[in-house]
DOSE-53166 format. One line per 8 residues: number of its first residue (from 1); for each residue y negated, x, z of C-alpha. Coordinates in nm, 2 decimals. Layout:
NUM = Y:X:Z ~ ...
***
This chain:
1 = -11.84:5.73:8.31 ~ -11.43:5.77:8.27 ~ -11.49:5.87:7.85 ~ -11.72:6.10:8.00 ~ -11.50:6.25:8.27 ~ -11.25:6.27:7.99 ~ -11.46:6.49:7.75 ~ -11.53:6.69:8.01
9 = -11.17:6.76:8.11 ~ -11.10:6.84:7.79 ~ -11.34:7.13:7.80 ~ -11.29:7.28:8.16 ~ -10.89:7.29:8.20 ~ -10.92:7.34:8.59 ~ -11.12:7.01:8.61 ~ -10.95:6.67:8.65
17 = -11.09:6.33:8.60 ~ -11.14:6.34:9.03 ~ -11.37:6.65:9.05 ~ -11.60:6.59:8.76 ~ -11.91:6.39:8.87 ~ -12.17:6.34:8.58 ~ -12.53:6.32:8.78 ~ -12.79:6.16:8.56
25 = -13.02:6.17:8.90 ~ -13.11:6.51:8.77 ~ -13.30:6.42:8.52 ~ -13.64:6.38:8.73 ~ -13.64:6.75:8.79 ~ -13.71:6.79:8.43 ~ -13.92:6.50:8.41 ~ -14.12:6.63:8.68
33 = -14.18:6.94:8.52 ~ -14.27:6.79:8.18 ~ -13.90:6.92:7.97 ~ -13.60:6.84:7.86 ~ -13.28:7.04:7.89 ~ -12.94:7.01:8.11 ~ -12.77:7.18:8.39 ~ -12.43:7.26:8.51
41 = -12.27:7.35:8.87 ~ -11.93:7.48:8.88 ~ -11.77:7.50:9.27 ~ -11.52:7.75:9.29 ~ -11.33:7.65:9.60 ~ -11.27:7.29:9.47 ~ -11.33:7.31:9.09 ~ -11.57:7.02:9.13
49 = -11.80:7.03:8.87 ~ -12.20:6.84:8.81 ~ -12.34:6.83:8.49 ~ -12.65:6.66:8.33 ~ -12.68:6.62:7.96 ~ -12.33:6.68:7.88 ~ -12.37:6.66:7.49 ~ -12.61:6.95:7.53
57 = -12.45:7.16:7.80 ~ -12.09:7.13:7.57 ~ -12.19:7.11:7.23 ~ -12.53:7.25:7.15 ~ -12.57:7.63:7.13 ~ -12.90:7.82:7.15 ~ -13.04:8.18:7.16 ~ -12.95:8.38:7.47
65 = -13.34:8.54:7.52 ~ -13.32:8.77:7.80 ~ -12.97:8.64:7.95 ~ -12.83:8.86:7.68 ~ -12.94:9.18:7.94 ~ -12.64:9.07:8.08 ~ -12.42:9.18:7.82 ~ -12.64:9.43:7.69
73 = -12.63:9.64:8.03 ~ -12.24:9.63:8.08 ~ -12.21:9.73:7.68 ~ -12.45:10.01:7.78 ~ -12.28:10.10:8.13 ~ -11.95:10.04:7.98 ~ -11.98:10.34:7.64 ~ -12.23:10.53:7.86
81 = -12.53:10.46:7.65 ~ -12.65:10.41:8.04 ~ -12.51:10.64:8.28 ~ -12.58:10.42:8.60 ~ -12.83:10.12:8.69 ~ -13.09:10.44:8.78 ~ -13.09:10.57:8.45 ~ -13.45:10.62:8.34
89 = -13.60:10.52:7.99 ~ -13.93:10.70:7.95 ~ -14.25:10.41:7.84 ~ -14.33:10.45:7.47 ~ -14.67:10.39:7.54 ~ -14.74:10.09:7.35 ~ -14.93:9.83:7.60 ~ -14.78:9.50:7.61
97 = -14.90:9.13:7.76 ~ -14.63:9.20:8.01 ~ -14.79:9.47:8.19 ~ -14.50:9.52:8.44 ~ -14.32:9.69:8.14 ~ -14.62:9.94:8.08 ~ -14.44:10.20:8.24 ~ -14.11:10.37:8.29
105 = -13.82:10.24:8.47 ~ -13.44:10.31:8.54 ~ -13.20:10.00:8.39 ~ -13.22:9.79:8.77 ~ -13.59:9.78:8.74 ~ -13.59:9.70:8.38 ~ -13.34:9.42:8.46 ~ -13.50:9.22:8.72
113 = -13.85:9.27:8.52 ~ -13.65:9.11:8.22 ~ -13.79:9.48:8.05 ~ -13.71:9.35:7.63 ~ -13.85:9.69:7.50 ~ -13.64:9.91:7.76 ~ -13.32:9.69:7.66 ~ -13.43:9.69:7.27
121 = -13.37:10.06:7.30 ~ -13.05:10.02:7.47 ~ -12.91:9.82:7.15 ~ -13.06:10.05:6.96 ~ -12.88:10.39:7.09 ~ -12.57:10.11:7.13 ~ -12.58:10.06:6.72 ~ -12.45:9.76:6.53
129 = -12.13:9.80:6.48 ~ -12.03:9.91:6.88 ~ -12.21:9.60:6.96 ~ -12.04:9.37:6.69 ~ -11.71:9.48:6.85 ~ -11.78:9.39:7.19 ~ -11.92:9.05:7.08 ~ -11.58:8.99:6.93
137 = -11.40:9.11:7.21 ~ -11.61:8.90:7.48 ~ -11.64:8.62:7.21 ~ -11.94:8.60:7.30 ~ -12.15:8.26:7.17 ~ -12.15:8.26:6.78 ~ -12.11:8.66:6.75 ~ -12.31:8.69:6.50
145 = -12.53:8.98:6.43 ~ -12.75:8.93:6.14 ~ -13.06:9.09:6.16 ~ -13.24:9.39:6.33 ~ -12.99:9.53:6.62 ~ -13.33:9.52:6.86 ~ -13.36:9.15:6.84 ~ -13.08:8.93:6.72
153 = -13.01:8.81:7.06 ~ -13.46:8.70:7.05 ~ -13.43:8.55:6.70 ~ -13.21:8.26:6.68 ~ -12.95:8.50:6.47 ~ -12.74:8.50:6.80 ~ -12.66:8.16:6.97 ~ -12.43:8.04:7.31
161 = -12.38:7.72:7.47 ~ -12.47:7.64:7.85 ~ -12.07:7.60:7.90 ~ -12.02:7.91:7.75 ~ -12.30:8.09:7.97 ~ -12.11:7.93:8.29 ~ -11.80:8.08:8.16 ~ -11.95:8.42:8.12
169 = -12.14:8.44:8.46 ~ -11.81:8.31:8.67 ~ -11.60:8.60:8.48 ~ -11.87:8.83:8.60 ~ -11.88:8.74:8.94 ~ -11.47:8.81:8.96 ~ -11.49:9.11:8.80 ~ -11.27:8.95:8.54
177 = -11.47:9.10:8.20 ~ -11.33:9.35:8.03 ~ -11.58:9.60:8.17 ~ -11.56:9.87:8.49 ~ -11.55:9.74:8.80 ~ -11.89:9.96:8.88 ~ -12.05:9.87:8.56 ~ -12.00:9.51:8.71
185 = -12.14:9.56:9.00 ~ -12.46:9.74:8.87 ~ -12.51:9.43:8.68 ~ -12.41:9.17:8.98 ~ -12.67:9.40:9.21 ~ -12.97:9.40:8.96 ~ -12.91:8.95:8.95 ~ -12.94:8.91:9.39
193 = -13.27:8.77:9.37 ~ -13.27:8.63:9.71 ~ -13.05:8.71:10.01 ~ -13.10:8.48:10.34 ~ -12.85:8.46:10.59 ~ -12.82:8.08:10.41 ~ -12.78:8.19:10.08 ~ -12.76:8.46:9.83
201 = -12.90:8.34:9.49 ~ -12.81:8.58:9.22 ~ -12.96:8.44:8.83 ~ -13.07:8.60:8.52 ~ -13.37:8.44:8.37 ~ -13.45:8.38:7.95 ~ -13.75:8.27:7.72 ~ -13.77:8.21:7.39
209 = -14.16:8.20:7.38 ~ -14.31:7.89:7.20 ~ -14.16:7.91:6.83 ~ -14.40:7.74:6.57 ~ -14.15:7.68:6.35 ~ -13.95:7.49:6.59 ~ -14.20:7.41:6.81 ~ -14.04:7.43:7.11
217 = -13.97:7.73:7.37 ~ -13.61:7.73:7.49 ~ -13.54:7.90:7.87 ~ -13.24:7.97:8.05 ~ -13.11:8.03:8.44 ~ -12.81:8.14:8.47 ~ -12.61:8.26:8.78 ~ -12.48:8.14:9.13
225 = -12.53:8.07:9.47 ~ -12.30:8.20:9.76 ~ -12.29:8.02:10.09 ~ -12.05:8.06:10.37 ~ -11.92:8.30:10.11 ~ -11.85:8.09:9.87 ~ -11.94:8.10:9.50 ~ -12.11:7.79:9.29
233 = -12.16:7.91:8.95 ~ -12.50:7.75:8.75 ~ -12.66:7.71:8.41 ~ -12.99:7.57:8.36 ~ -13.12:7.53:8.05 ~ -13.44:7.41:7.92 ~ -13.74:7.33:7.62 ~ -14.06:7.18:7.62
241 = -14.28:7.15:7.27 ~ -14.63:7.19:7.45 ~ -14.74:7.56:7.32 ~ -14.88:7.59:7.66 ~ -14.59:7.53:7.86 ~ -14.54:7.72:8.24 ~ -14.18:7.83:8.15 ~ -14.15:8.08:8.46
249 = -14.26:7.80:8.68 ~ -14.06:7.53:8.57 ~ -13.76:7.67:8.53 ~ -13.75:7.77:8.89 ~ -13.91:7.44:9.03 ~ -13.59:7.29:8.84 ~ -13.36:7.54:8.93 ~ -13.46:7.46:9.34
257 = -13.49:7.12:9.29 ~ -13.15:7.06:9.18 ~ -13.00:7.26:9.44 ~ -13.21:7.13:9.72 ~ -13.09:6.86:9.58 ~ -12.74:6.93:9.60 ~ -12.78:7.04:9.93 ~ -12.80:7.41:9.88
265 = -13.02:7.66:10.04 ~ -12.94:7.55:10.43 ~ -12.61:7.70:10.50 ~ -12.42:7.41:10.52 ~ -12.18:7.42:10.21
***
């Protein structure tokens, strides 16, 4: 436990080898939903920190999915690619599985339906080289764009750790990205999921669909949760290898596990 408080340390500068609590507990949430993966919690008021799967969460990095619409909307907010959250992008047509995308939709819509073709488009009129610069500037996960502009983030070409995901999601919430302040908020808006007067749980979702050639899907939560108005910052991230696997369901029975868990979601913390 202290060489793992240690590591950790190293990696947060905030934390100290007091606040850091590794919870191996957690683990029966991904059991339970037949996956493997690791999750982090990041208290702002104290700097307490939880992980599981510390190797994973610090050191292994994997395609963003649809938690790059993150960046992709403040990039397209931010050179005015998209004029506000309402901005509309007509429907090509083209029928997809995903039949909530079979129409047109302004960018807060396309955002909390996880749209890909709406935000393919936006990286499209964004172009490759814009959007190389602003993955430098954020340093954004490996930064590396090398294939189509419409789906380096969906092909393994672009890859982020969990850690780096909490990083990004905490600057968001404080405005603290080099980004508007009302390009922030158009992004923070379209992530408030739920709003109780316990909780407000704000996420973006991602899913690499099953991959044969690594035979795996990879998901992601990322976000926080604001009680008594005050901010936890989360990253969940996930795999299984059956080609069958529920991703949309486990990820969330994880996700409220862990922070029922952690006593979240009552309106006591």
């Amino acid at each position: 436990m202290r060489f793992l408080t240690v590591l950790l340390v190293l990696i947060l500068s905030s934390c100290t080898p007091n606040n850091v609590e590794i919870n191996n507990d957690l683990e029966k949430f991904f059991r339970q939903n037949n996956a493997n993966g690791c999750f982090a919690m990041l208290s702002n008021s104290t700097g307490n920190i939880t992980v599981y799967n510390l190797d994973r969460y610090r050191d292994s990095a994997f395609l963003p999915a649809s938690t790059f619409k993150i960046v992709n909307a403040l990039i397209g907010l931010q050179t005015g690619i998209i004029s506000s959250d309402s901005m509309m992008i007509e429907w090509d047509g083209i029928q997809r599985t995903q039949a909530t995308w079979n129409k047109s939709m302004t960018m807060y819509e396309a955002f909390r339906v996880s749209n890909v073709p709406y935000f393919q488009e936006v990286a499209r009129r964004i172009g490759k080289d814009t959007m190389q610069q602003w993955l430098d500037s954020l340093a954004y996960g490996s930064k590396k764009i090398t294939t189509a502009i419409d789906s380096f983030w969906l092909d393994h070409s672009l890859t982020i750790t969990p850690d780096e995901q909490l990083g990004l999601v905490k600057k968001l919430y404080f405005n603290q990205l080099p980004f508007h302040k009302i390009n922030m908020e158009f992004v923070k808006r379209a992530m408030l999921f739920e709003d109780t007067p316990e909780y407000k749980l704000s996420y973006k979702t991602g899913w690499a669909g099953f991959d044969p050639a690594k035979k795996k899907h990879i998901g992601w939560m990322v976000g926080w949760i604001e009680e008594n108005r005050h901010p936890y910052f989360f990253v969940l991230n996930l795999e299984s290898a059956q080609p069958d696997f529920d991703m949309t369901a486990a990820r969330m029975n994880i996700l409220k596990g862990i922070l029922k868990e952690l006593g979240f979601m009552q309106g006591i913390k």
